[in-house]
C-alpha positions as CSV (number, residue, x, y, z in Angstrom):
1,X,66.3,62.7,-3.8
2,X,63.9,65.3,-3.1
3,X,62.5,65.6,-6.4
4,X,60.0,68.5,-5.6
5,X,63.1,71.0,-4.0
6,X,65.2,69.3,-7.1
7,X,62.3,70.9,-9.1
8,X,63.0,74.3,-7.4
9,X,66.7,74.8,-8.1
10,X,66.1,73.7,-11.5
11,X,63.8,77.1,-12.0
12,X,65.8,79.4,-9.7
13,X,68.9,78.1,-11.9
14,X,67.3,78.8,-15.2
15,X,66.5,82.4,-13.3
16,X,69.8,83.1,-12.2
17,X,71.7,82.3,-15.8
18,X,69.9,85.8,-17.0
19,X,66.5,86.5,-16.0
20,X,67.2,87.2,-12.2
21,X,69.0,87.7,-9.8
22,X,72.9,86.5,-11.7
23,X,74.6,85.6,-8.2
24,X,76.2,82.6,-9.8
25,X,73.9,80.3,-8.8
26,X,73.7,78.6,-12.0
27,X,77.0,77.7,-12.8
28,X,77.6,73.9,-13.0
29,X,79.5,73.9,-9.8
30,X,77.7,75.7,-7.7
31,X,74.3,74.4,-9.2
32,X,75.5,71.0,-9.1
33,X,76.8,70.6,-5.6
34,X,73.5,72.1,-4.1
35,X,71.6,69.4,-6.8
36,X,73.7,66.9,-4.8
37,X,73.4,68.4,-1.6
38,X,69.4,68.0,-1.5
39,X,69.8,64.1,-2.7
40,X,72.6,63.3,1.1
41,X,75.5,63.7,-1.2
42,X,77.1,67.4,-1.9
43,X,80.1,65.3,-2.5
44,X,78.9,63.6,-5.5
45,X,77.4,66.8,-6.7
46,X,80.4,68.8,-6.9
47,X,82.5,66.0,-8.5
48,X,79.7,66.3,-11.1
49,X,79.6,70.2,-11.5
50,X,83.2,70.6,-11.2
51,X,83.9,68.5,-14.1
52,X,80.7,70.4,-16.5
53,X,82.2,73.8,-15.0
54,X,85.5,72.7,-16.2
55,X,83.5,71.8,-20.0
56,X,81.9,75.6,-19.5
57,X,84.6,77.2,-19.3
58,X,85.0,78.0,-23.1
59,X,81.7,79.3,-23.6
60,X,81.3,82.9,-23.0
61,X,77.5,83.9,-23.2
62,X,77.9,87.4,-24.8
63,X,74.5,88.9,-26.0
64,X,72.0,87.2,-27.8
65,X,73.9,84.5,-28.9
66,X,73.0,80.8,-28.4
67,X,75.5,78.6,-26.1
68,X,75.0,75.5,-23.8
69,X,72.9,75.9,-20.2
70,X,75.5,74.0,-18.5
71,X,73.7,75.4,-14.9
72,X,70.6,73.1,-15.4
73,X,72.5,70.3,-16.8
74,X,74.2,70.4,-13.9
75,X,71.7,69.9,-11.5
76,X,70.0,66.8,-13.8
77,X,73.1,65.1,-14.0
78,X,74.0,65.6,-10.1
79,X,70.0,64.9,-9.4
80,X,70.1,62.1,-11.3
81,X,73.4,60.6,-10.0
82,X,72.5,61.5,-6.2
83,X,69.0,59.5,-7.0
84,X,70.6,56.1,-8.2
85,X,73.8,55.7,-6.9
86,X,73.3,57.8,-3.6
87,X,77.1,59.0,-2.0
88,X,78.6,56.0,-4.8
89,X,77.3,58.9,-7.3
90,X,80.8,60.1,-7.5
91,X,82.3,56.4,-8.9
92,X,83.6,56.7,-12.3
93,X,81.4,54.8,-13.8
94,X,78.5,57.0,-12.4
95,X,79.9,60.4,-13.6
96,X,81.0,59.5,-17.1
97,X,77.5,58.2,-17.8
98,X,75.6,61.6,-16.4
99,X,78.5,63.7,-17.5
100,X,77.7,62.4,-21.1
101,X,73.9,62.7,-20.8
102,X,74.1,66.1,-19.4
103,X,76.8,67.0,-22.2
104,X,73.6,66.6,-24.7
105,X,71.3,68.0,-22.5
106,X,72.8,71.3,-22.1
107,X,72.7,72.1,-25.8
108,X,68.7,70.9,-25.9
109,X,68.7,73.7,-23.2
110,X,70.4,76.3,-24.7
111,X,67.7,75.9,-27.3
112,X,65.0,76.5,-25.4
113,X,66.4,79.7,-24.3
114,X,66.0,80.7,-27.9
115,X,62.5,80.1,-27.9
116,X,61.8,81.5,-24.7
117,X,63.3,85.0,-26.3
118,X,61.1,84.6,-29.6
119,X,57.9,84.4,-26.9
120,X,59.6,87.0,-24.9
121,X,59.6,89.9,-28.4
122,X,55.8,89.2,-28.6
123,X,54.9,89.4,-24.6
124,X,56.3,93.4,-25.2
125,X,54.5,93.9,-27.9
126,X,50.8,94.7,-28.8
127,X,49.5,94.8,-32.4
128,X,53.2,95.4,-33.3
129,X,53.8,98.2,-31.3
130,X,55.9,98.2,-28.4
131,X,54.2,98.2,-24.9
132,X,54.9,101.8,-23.0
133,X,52.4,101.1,-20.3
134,X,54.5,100.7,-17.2
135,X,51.9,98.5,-15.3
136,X,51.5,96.4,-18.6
137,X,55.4,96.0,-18.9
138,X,55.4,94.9,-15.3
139,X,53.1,92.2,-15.8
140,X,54.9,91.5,-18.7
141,X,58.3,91.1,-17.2
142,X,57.1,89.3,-14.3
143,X,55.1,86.6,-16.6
144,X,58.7,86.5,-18.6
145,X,60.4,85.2,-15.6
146,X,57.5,82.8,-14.7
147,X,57.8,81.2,-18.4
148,X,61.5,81.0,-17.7
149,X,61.2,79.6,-14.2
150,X,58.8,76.7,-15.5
151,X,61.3,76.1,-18.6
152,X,63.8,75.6,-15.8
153,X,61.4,72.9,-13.8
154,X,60.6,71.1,-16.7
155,X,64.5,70.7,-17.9
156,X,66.0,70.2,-14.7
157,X,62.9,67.5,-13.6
158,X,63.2,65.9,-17.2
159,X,66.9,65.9,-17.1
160,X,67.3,64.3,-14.1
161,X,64.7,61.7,-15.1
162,X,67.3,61.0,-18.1
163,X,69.8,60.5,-16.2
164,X,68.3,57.9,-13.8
165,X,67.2,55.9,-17.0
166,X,70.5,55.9,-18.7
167,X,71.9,54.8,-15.8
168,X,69.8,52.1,-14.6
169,X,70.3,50.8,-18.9
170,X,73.8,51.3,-18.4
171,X,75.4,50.7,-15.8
172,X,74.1,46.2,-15.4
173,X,76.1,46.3,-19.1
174,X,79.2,48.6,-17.9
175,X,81.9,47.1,-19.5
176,X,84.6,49.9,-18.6
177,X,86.5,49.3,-15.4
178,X,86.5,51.9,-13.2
179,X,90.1,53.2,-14.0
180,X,89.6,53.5,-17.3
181,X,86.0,55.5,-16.7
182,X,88.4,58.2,-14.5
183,X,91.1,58.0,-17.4
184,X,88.6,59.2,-20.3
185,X,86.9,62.0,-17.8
186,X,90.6,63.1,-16.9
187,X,91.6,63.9,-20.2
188,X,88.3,64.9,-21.2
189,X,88.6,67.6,-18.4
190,X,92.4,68.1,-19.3
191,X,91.8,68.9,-23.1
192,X,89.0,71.2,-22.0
193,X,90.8,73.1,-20.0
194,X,94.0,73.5,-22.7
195,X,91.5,75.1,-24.8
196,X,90.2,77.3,-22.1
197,X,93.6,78.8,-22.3
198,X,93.2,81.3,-24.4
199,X,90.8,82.5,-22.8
200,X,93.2,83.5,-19.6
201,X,95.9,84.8,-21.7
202,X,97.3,82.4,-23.9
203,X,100.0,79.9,-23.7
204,X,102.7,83.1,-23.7
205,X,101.6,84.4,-21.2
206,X,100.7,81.2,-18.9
207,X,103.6,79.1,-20.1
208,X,105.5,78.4,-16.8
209,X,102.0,77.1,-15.0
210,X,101.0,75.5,-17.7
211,X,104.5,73.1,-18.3
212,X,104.3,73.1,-14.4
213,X,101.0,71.7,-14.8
214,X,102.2,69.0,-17.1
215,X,105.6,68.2,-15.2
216,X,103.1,67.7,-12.4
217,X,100.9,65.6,-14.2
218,X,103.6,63.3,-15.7
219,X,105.1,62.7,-12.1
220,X,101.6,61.9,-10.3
221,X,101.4,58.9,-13.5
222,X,104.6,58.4,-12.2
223,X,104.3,57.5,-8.7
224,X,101.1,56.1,-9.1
């Protein structure tokens, strides 16, 4: 893994979620496959963001609200995976472990945002007042999105680190087999996306694909 580049799409990720330039970039899999991509294994990387894009898909981040940074989780859990287990990342095993990590890491992120908006009201202000100085507000703004940029580093470096360790504790005491690892993250990523529903529509609206979905499902457990 090339930790330093890793390092880099950790910030630009943090950027991208609201600072600069929002081209999608930091959604899970987008950020994730790259994350992989960098480590030799894009495969493994978008196994991992596909299945935290699928876990993002109920959070809408509307306004000033605090939800999960599921961009730079990504990217951890993909870096992280990529650096132990290189193209094996994408075993079972593997993802259920970083998927977890990053799960918890995500919501320490979407804290940080918070703070970083509390520094943020005081960088536009002086003495109380409101900064009207357009050169000052530049500077400003500009060292806004280098705090946000290093918050990015430092959680997508630290993240990453996380995962390695879990892993490397984990994995020599794995005592789930492989199929059961992919059961658990299938209906993890099934029960996610029934509750994403609503947010297309509803059931009444999506009922034929939906029962599709689940005849599918049912003859796939079938046959298999």
């Amino acid at each position: 893994m090339d930790w330093f580049a890793l390092a880099l799409l950790s910030g630009l990720v943090a950027l991208d979620a609201t600072t600069f330039p929002q081209i999608m970039i930091s959604r899970p899999l987008v950020a994730g496959t790259v994350a992989g991509w960098l480590g030799g294994a894009p495969e493994a990387g978008l196994a991992v963001g596909a299945i935290l894009e699928i876990f993002g898909l109920v959070v809408l981040p509307f306004g000033a609200a605090r939800y999960p940074e599921s961009g730079l989780a990504a990217v951890a859990a993909a870096g992280g995976a990529v650096a132990v287990a290189g193209t094996q990342a994408a075993a079972p095993a593997v993802l259920m472990v970083v998927v977890t990590v990053a799960l918890l890491w995500e919501q320490v992120a979407g804290y940080t945002v918070l703070a970083l908006r509390r520094l943020d009201e005081r960088l536009v202000a002086e003495d109380g007042q409101a900064v009207t100085d357009p050169d000052g507000l530049q500077r400003r703004h500009l060292g806004a999105m280098t705090l946000d940029f290093g918050r990015g580093v430092v959680l997508g470096v630290v993240g990453a680190v996380l995962c390695v360790l879990a892993l490397r504790l984990i994995l020599p005491v794995w005592g789930l087999g492989a199929s059961t690892a992919g059961e658990v993250l299938h209906l993890a990523a099934v029960a996610m996306l029934a509750a994403a529903l609503d947010i297309f529509g509803g059931f009444a609206d999506h009922r034929r694909w939906f029962l599709g979905g689940v005849g599918l499902g049912v003859l796939i457990l079938v046959v298999a």
